[in-house]
N, C-alpha and C positions, 0 to 999 in steps of 0.2 A: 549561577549558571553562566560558564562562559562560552562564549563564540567563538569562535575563529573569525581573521578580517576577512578571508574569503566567504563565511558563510554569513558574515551581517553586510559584505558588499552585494553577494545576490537576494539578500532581502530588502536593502535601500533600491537596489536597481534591479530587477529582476527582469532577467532574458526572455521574449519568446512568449510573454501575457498574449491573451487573447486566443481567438477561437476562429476557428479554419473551417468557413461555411459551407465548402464543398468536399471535407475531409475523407479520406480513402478508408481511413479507418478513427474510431473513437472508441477511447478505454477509461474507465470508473473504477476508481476505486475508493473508500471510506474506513475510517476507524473509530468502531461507536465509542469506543474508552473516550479518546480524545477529543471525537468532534472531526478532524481534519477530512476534507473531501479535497479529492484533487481527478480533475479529467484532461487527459490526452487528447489532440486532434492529430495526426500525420496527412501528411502528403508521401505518396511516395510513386515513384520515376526508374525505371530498370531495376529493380529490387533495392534501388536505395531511397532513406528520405530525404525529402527535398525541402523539406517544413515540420516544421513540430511548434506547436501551441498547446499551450494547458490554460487552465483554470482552478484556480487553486484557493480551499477555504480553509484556514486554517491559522497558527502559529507561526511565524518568523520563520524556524526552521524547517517545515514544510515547504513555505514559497522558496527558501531557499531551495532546498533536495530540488523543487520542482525545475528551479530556473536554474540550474546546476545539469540534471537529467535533461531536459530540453538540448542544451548546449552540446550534451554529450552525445547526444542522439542524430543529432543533424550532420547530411552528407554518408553515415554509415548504411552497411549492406542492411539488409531485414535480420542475419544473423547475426552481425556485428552489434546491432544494437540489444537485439535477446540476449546478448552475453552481459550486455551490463548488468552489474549486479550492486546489492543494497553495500556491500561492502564499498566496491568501487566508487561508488557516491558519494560514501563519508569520507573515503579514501580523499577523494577530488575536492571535498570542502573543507579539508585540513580536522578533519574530524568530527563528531558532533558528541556531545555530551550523552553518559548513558542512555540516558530518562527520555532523548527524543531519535534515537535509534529507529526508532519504527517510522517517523519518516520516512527516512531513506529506503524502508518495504516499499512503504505505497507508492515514491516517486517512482524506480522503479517496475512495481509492479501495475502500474497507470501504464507506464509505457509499451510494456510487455501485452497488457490487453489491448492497447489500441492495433499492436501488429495481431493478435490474432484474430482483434473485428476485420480488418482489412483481407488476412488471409483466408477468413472463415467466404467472408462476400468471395471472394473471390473461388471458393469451392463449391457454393451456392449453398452452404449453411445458413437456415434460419437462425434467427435473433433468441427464438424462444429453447429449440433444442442447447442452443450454445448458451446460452445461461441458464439451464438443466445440472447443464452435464456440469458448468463453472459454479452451481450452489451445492452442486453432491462434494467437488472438491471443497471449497469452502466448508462445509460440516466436520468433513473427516480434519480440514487443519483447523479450526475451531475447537476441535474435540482434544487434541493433543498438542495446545500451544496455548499458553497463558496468556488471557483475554487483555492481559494491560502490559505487556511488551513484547510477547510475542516467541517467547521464550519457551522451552522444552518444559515440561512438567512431567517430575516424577513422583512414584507411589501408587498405592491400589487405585481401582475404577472408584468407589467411594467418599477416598479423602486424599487428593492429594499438594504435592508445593512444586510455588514456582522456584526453579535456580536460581534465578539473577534477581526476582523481586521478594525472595523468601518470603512468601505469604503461603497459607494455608489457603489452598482451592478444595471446593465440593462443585459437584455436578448440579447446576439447576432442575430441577423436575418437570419445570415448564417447557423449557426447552432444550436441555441435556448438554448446555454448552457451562465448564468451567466459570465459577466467579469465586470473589474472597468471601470466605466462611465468614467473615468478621462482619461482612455489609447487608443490610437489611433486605436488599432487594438485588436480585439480577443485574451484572453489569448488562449483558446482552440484549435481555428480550425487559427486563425492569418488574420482574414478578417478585413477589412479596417472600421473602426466605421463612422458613419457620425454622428456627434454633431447637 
């Protein structure tokens, strides 16, 4: 697996670590495949931020995306920064290998929820409706994106594959989210498959 100098320089030195004890907004996000958890803090000042911190668990390319997105985010409008997208990340870290692509989802998509925590307080959205409404979405892309890159999956409800990781997916029974037909138990929820 190779790197880019840019993405093993923001993992030797990564921008922007730590966490923002009075933050305006804070955004979670996780990928049970891989492990990776990465959380957003903002600051934010006339609709721009003023601060961005994460916390980031994960693989190399991870803290990089994180210390990468961080970089990218600070000083931009609320919607300057929602435009950033998983492309423009890898874009900006001169690339990233297939296989850890879904990084650059979650840095991104860490960032994107910390503006909505921020924007929801500020409409005076509860915590609880807002992460209702954020696990219905969650299901419905859980339901039609391949649990280990995040990829489009075609074919019947029954049996289907992924494009990019050609494996054969079935539906868990337990919990009705996509795993490989091949593996004994749930990537998802870890229930026991019966062949």
């Amino acid at each position: 697996m190779i790197y880019s100098e840019k993405v093993m320089d923001h993992f030797s030195n990564p921008r922007n670590v730590g966490v923002i004890a009075d933050a305006d907004g804070v955004g979670q996000v996780g990928n049970p495949v891989c492990g990776d958890m990465m959380t957003f803090y903002i600051k934010v000042k006339d609709d721009h931020l003023t601060d961005v911190k994460f916390q980031t668990f994960g693989c190399g390319a991870a803290i990089a995306v994180s210390s990468m997105v961080s970089e990218m985010a600070i000083g931009k409008t609320l919607a300057e920064a929602m435009a950033i997208t998983n492309d423009k990340v890898a874009e900006e870290l001169g690339g990233l290998p297939k296989n850890k692509m879904h990084c650059s989802n979650l840095g991104a998509d860490a960032l994107h929820e910390a503006i909505k925590n921020y924007q929801n307080k500020l409409m005076g959205v509860s915590k609880e409706s807002s992460a209702g409404a954020q696990a219905g979405h969650e299901e419905h892309e859980e339901g039609c994106c391949c649990p280990y890159c995040d990829g489009p999956v075609d074919g019947l409800e029954d049996v289907c594959a992924c494009r990019h990781c050609d494996i054969e997916l079935v539906e868990c029974p337990e919990c009705g989210n996509y795993t490989n037909k091949a593996d004994a138990s749930c990537v998802s929820c870890g229930a026991r498959m019966t062949k």
